[in-house]
mmCIF file of the N, C-alpha and C atoms, coordinates in Angstrom:
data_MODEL
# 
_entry.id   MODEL 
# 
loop_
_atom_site.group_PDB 
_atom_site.id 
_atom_site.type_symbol 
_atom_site.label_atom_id 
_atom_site.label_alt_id 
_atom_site.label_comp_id 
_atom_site.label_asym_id 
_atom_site.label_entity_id 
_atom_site.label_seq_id 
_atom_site.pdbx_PDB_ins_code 
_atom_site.Cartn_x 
_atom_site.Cartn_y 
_atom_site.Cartn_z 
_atom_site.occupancy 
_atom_site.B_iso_or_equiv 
_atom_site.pdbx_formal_charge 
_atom_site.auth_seq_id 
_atom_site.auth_comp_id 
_atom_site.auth_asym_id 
_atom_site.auth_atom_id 
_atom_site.pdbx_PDB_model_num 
ATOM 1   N N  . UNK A 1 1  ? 83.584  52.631 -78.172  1.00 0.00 ? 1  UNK A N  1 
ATOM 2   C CA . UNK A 1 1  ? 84.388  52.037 -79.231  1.00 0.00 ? 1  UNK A CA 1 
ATOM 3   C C  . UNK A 1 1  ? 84.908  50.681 -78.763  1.00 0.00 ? 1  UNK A C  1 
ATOM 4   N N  . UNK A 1 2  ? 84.781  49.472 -79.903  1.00 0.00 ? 2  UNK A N  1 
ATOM 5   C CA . UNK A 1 2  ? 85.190  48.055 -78.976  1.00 0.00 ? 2  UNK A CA 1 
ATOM 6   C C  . UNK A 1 2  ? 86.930  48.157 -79.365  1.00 0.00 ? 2  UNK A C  1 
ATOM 7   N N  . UNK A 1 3  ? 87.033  47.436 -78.276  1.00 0.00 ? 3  UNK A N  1 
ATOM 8   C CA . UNK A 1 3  ? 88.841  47.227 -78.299  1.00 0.00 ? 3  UNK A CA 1 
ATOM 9   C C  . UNK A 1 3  ? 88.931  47.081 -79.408  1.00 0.00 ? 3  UNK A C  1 
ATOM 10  N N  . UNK A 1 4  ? 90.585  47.074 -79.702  1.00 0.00 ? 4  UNK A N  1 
ATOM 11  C CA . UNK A 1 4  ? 90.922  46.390 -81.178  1.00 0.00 ? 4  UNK A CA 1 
ATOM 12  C C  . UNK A 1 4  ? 92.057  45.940 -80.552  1.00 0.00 ? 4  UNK A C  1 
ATOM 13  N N  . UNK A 1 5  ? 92.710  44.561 -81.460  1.00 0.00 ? 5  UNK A N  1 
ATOM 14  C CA . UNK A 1 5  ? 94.002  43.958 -80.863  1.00 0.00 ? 5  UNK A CA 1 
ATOM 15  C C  . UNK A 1 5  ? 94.558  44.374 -81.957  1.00 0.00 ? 5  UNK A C  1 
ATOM 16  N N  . UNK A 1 6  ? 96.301  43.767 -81.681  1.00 0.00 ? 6  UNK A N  1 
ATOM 17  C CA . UNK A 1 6  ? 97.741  43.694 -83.327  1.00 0.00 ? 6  UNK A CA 1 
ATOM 18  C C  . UNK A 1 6  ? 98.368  42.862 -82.393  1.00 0.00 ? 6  UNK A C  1 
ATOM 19  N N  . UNK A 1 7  ? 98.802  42.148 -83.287  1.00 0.00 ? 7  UNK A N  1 
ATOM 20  C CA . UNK A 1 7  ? 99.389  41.201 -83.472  1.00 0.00 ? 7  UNK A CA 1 
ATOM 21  C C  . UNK A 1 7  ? 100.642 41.804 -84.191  1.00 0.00 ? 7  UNK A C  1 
ATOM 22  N N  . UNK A 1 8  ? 102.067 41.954 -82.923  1.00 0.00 ? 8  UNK A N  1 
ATOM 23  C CA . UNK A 1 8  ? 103.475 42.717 -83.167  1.00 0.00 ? 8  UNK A CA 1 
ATOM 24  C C  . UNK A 1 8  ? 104.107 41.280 -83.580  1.00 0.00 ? 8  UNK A C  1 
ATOM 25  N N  . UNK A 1 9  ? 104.627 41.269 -84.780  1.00 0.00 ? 9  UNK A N  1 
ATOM 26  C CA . UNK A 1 9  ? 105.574 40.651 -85.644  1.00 0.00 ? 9  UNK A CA 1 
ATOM 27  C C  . UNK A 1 9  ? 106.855 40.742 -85.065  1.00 0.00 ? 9  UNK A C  1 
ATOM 28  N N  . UNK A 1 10 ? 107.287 41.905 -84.741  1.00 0.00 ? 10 UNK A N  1 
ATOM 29  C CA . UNK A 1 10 ? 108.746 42.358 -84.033  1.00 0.00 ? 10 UNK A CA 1 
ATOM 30  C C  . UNK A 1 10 ? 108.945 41.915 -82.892  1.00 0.00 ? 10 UNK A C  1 
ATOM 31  N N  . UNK A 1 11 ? 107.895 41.463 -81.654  1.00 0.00 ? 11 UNK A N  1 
ATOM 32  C CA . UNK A 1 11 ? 107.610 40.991 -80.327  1.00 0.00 ? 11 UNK A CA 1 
ATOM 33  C C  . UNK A 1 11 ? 107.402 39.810 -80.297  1.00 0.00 ? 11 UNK A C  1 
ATOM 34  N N  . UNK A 1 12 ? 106.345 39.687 -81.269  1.00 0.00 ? 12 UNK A N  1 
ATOM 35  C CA . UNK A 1 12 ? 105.188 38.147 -81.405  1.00 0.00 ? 12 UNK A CA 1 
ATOM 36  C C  . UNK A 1 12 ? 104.613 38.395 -79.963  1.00 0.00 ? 12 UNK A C  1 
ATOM 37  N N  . UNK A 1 13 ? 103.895 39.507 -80.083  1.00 0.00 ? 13 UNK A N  1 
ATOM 38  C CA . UNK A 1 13 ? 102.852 39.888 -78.469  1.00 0.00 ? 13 UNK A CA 1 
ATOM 39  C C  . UNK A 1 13 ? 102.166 40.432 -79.013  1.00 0.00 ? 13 UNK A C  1 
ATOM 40  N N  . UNK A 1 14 ? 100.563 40.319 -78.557  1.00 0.00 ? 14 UNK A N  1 
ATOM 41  C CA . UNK A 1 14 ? 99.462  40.820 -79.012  1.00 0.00 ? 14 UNK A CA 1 
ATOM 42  C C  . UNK A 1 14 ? 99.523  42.490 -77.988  1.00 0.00 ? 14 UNK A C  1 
ATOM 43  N N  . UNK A 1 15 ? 99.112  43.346 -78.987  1.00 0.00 ? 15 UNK A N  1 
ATOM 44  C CA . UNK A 1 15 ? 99.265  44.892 -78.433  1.00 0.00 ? 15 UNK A CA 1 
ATOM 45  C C  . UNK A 1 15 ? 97.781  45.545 -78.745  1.00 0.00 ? 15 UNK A C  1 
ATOM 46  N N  . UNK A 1 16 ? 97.894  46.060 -77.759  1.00 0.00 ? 16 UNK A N  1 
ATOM 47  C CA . UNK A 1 16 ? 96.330  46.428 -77.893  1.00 0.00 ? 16 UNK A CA 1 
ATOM 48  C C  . UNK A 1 16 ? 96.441  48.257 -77.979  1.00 0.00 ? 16 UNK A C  1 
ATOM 49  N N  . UNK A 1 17 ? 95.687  48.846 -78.873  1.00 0.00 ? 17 UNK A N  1 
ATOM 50  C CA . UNK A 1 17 ? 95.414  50.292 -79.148  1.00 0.00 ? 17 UNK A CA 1 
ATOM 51  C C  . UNK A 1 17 ? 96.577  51.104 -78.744  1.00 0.00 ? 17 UNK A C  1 
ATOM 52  N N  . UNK A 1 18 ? 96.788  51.795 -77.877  1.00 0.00 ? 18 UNK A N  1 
ATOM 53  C CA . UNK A 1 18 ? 97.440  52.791 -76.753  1.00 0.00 ? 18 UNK A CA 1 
ATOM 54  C C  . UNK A 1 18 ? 98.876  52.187 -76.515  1.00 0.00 ? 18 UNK A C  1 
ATOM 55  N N  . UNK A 1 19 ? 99.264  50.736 -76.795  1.00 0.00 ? 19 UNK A N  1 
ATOM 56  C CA . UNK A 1 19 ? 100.718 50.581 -76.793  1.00 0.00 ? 19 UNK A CA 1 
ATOM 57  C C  . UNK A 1 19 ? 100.921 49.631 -77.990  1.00 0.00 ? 19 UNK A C  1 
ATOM 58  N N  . UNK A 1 20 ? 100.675 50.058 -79.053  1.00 0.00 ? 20 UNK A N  1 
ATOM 59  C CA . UNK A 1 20 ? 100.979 49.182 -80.232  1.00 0.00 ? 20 UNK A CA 1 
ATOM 60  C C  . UNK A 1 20 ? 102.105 49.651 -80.690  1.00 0.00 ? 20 UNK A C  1 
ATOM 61  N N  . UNK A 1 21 ? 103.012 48.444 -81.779  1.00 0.00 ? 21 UNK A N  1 
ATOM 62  C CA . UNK A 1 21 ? 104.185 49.086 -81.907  1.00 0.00 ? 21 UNK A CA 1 
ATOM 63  C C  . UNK A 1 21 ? 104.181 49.876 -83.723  1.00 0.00 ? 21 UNK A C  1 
ATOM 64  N N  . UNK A 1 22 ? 105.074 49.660 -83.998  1.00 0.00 ? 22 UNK A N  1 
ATOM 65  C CA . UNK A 1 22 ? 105.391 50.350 -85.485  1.00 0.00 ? 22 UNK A CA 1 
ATOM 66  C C  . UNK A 1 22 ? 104.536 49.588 -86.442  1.00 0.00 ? 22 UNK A C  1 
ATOM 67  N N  . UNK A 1 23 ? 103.702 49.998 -87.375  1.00 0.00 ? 23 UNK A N  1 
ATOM 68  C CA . UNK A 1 23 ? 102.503 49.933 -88.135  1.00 0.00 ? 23 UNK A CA 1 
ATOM 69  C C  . UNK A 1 23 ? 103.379 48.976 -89.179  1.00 0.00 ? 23 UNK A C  1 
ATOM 70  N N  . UNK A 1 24 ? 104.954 48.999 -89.419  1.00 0.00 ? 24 UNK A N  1 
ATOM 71  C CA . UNK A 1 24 ? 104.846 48.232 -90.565  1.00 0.00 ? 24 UNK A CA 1 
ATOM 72  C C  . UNK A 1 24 ? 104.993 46.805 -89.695  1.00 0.00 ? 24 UNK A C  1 
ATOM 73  N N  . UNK A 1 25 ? 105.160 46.744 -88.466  1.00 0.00 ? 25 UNK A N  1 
ATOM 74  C CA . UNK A 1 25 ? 105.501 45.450 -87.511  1.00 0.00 ? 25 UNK A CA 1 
ATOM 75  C C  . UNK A 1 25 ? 104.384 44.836 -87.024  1.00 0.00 ? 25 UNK A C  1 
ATOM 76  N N  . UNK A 1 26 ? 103.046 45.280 -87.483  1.00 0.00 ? 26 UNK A N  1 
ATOM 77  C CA . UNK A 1 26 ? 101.443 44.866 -86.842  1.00 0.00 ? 26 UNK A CA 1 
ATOM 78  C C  . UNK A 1 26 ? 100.592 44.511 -88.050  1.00 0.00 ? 26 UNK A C  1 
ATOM 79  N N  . UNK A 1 27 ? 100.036 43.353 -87.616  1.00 0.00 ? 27 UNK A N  1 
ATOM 80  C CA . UNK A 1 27 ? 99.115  42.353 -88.276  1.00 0.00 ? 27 UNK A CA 1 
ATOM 81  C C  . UNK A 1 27 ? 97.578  42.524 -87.862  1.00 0.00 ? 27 UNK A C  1 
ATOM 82  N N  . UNK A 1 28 ? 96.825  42.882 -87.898  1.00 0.00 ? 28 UNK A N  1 
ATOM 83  C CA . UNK A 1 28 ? 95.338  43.658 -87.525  1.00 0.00 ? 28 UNK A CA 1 
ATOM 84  C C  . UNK A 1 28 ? 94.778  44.638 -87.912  1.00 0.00 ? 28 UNK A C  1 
ATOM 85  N N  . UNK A 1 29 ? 93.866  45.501 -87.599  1.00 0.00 ? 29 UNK A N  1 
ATOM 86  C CA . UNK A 1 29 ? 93.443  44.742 -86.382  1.00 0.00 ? 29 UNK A CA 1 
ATOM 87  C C  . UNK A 1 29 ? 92.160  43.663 -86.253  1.00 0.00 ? 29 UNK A C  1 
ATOM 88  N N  . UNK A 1 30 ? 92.194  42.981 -85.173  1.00 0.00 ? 30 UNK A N  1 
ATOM 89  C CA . UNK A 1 30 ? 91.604  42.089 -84.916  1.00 0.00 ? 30 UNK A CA 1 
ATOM 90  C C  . UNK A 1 30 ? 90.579  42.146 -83.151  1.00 0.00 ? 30 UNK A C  1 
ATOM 91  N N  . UNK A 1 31 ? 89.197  41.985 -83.563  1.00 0.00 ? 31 UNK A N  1 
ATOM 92  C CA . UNK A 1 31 ? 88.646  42.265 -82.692  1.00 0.00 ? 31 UNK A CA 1 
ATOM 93  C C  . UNK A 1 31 ? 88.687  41.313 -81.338  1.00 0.00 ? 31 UNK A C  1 
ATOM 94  N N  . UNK A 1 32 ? 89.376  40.146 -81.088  1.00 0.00 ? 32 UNK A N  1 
ATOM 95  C CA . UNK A 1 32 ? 89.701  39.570 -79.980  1.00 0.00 ? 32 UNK A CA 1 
ATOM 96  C C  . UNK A 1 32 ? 91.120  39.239 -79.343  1.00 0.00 ? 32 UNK A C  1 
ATOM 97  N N  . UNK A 1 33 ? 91.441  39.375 -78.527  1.00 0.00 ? 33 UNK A N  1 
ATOM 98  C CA . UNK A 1 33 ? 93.062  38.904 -78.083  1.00 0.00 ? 33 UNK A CA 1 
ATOM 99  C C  . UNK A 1 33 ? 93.024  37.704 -78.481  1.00 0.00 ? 33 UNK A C  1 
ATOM 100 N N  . UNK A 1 34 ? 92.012  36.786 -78.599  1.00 0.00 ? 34 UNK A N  1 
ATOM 101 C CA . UNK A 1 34 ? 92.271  35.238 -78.988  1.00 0.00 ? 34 UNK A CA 1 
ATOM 102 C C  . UNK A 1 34 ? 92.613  35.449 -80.670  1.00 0.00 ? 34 UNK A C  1 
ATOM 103 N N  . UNK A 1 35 ? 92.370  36.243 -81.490  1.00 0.00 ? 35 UNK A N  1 
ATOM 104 C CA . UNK A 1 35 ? 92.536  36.284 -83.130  1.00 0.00 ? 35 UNK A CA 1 
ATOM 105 C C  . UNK A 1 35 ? 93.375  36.582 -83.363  1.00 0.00 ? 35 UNK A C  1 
ATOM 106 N N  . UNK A 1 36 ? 93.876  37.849 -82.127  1.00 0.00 ? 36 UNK A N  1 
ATOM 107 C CA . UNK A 1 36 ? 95.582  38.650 -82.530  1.00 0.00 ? 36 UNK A CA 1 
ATOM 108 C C  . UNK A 1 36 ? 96.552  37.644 -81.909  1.00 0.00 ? 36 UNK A C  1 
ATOM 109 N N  . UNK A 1 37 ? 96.358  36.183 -81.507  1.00 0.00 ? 37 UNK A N  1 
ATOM 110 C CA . UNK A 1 37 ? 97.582  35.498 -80.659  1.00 0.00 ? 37 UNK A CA 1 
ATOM 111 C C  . UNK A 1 37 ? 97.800  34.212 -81.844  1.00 0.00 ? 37 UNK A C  1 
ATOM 112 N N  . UNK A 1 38 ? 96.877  34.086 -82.897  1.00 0.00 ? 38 UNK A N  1 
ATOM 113 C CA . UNK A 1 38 ? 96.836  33.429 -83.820  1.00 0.00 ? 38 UNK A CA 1 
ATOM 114 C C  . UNK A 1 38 ? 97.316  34.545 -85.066  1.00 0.00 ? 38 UNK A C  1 
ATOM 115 N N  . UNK A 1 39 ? 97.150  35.041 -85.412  1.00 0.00 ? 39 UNK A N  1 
ATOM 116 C CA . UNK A 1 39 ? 97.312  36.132 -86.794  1.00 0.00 ? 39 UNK A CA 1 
ATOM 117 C C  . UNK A 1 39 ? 98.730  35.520 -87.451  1.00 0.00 ? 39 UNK A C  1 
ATOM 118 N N  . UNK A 1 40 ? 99.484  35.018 -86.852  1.00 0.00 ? 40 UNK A N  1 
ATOM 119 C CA . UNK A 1 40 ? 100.976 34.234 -87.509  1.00 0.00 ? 40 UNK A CA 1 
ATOM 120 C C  . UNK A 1 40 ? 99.955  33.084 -88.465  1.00 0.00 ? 40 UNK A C  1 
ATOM 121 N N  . UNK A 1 41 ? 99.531  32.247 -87.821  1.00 0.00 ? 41 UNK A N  1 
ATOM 122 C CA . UNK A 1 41 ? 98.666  30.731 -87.795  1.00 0.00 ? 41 UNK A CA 1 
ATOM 123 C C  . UNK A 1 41 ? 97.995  31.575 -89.248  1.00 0.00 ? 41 UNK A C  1 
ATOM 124 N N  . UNK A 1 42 ? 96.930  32.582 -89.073  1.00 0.00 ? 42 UNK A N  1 
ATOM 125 C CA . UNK A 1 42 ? 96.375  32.520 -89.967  1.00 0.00 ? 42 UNK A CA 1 
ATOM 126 C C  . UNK A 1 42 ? 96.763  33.006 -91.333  1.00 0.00 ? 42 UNK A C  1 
ATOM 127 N N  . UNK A 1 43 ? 97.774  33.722 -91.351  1.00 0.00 ? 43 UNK A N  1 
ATOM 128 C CA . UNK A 1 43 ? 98.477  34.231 -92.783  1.00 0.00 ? 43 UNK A CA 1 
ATOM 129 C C  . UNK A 1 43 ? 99.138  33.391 -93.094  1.00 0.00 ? 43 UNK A C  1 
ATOM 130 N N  . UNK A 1 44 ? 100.212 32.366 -92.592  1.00 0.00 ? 44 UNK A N  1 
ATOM 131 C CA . UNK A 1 44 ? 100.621 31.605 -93.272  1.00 0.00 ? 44 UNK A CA 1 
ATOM 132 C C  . UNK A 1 44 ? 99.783  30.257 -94.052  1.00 0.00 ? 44 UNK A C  1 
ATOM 133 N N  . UNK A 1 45 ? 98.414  30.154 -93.290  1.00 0.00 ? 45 UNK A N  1 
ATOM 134 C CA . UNK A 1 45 ? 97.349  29.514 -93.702  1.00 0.00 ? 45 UNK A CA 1 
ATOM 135 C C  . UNK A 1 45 ? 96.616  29.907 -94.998  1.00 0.00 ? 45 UNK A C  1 
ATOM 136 N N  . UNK A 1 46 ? 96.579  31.433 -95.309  1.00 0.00 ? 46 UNK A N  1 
ATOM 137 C CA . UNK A 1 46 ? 95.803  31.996 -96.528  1.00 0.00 ? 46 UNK A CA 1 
ATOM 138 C C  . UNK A 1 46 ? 97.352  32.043 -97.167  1.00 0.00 ? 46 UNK A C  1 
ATOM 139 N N  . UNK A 1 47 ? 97.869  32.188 -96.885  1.00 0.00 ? 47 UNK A N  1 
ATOM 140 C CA . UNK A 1 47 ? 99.618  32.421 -98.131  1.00 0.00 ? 47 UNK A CA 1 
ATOM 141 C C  . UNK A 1 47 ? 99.864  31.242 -98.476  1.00 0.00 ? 47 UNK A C  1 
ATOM 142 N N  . UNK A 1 48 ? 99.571  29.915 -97.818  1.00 0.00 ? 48 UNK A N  1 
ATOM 143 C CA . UNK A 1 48 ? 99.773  28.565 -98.527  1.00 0.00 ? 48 UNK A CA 1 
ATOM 144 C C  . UNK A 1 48 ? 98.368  27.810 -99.517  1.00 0.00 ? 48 UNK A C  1 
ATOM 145 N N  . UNK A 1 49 ? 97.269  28.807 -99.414  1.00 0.00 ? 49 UNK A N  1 
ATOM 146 C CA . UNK A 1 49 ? 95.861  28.748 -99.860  1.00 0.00 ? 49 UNK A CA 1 
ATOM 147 C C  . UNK A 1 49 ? 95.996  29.410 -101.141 1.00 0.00 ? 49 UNK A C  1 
ATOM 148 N N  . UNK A 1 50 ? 96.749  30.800 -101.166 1.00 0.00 ? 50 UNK A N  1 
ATOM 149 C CA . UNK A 1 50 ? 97.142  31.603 -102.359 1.00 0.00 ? 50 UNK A CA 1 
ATOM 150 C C  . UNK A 1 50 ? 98.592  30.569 -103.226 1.00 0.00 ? 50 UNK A C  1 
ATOM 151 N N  . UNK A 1 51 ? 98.933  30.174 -102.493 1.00 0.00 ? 51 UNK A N  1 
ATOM 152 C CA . UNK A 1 51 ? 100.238 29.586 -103.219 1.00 0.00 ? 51 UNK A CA 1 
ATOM 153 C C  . UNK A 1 51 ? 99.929  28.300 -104.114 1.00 0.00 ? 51 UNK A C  1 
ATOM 154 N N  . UNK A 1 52 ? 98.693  27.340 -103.236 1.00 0.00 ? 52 UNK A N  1 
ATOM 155 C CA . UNK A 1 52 ? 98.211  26.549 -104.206 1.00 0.00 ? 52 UNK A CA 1 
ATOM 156 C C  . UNK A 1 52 ? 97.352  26.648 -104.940 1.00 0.00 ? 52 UNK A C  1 
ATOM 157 N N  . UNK A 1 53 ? 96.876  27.937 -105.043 1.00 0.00 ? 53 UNK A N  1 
ATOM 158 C CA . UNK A 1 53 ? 95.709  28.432 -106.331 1.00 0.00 ? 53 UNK A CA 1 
ATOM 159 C C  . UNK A 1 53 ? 96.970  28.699 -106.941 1.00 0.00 ? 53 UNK A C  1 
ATOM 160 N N  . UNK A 1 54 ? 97.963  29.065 -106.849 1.00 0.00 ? 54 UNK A N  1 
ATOM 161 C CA . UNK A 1 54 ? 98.505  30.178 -107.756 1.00 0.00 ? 54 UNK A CA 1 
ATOM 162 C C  . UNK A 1 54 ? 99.000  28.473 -108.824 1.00 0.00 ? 54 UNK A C  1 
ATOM 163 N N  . UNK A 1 55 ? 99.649  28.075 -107.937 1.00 0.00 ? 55 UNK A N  1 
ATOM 164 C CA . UNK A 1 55 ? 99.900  26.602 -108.951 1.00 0.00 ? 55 UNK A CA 1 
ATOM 165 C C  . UNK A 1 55 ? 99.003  25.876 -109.991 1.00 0.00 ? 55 UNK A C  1 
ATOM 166 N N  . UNK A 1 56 ? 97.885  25.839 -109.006 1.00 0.00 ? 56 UNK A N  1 
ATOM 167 C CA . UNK A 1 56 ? 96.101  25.600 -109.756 1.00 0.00 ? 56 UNK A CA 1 
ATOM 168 C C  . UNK A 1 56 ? 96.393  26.264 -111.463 1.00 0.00 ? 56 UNK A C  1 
ATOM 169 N N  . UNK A 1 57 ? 96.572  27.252 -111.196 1.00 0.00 ? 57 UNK A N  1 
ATOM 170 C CA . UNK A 1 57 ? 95.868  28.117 -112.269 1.00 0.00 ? 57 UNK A CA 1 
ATOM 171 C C  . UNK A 1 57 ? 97.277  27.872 -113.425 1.00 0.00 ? 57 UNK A C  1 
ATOM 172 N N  . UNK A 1 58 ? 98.500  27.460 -112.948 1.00 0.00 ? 58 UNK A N  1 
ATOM 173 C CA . UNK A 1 58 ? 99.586  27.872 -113.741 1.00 0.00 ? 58 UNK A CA 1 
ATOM 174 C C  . UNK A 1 58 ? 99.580  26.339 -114.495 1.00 0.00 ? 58 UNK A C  1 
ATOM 175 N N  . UNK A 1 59 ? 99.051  25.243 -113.918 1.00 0.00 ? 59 UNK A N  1 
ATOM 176 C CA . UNK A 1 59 ? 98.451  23.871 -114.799 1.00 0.00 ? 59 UNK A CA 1 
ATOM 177 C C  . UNK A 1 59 ? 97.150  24.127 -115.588 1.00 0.00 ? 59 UNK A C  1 
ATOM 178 N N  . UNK A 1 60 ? 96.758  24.876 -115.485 1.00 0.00 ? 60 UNK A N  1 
ATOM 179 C CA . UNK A 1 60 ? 95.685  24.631 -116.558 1.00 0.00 ? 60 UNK A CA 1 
ATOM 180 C C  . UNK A 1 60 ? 95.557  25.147 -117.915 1.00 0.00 ? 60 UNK A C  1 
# 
């Protein structure tokens, strides 16, 4: 089975399988420690992607 990372919201430390913390505090999973040390980077990236469609659509 390949690793899996999370990305702890409550820590901001990437946790891997066997010491992850509380499921509503984890962002993953994500198959590299390099993806789970970004996972902040990338949701606020798709939530500002959703925020300007959402505007998109409310002009037309």
């Amino acid at each position: 089975m390949a690793k899996e990372y999370w990305y702890d919201t409550s820590t901001g430390q990437v946790q891997e399988l066997e010491k992850r913390g509380q499921q509503k505090d984890l962002l993953g999973p994500y198959t590299t420690r390099e993806e789970a040390e970004h996972a902040l980077e990338r949701a606020r990236a798709r939530t500002a992607a959703e925020d300007e469609r959402d505007r998109e659509e409310e002009d037309w």
